[in-house]
N, C-alpha and C positions, 0 to 999 in steps of 0.2 A: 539822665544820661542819654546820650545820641549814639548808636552804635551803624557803622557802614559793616555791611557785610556783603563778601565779594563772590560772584555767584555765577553759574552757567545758565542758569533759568529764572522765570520771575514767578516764580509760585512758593507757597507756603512751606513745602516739604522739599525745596529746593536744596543741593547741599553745597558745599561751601569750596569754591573754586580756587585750584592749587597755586593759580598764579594774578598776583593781585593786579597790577595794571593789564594785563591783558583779560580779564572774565568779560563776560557778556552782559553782566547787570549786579549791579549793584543794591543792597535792602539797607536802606536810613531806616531806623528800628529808634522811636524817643521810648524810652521806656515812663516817660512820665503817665503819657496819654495811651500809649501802646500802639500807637501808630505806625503801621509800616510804609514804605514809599519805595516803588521797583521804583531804578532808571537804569535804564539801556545804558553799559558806555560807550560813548562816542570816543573815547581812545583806543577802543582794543586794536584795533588795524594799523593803528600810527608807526611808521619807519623806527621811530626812535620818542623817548621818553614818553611812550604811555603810561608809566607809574605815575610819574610824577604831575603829569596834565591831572589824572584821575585824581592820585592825593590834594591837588589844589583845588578842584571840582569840588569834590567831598566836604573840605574846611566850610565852602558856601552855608554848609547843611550845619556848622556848628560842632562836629562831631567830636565826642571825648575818647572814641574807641572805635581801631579798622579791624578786621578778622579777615585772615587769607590765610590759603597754606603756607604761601611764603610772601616777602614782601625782599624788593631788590634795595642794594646800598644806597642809591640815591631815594627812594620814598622812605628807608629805615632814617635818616640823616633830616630828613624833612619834617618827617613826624616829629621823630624826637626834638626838633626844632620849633614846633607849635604844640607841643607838650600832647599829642594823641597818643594814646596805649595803642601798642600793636598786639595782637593775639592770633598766635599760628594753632590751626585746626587741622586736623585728622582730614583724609578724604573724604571718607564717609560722611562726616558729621552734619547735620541740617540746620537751617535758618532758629529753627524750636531750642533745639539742644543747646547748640550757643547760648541764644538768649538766656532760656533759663538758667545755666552756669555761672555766666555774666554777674544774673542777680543777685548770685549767691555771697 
């Protein structure tokens, strides 16, 4: 499974950012290999539909599942159009705690 998790920072204990097309980096999490991969996104600043740039970005990566505190109508509509799980997380919550949840 490939998980995007949407982030303010690119570090391990990073936690998980309330607003999905607008965060500052994104974590591709494959749970096969357990690899992680920051990417900066390049949409956060966009006028208009940075969710949706992001969620198309993201698909590149394969992913079966996004995590944001929230995600807008048109990425909700997208996803669910390319069959991605959506999962809304707590402020607090970090890059780990997800993860591990996820597997469960």
């Amino acid at each position: 499974m490939i998980i995007a998790l949407a982030l303010s920072e690119n570090h391990n204990n990073s936690q998980i950012d309330q607003h999905f097309g607008r965060c500052d980096w994104y974590c591709i999490y494959n749970s096969e290999n357990k690899e992680k991969k920051f990417i900066a996104n390049p949409n956060r600043d966009n006028d208009e539909g940075a969710g949706c740039n992001s969620a198309e970005m993201l698909l590149e990566y394969n992913i079966n599942v996004a995590v944001a505190g929230r995600f807008g109508n048109k990425v909700t509509v997208f996803f669910r159009q390319h069959n991605v799980q959506m999962v809304i997380a707590k402020e607090d919550q970090t890059i780990e705690y997800i993860i591990n949840r996820i597997k469960k």
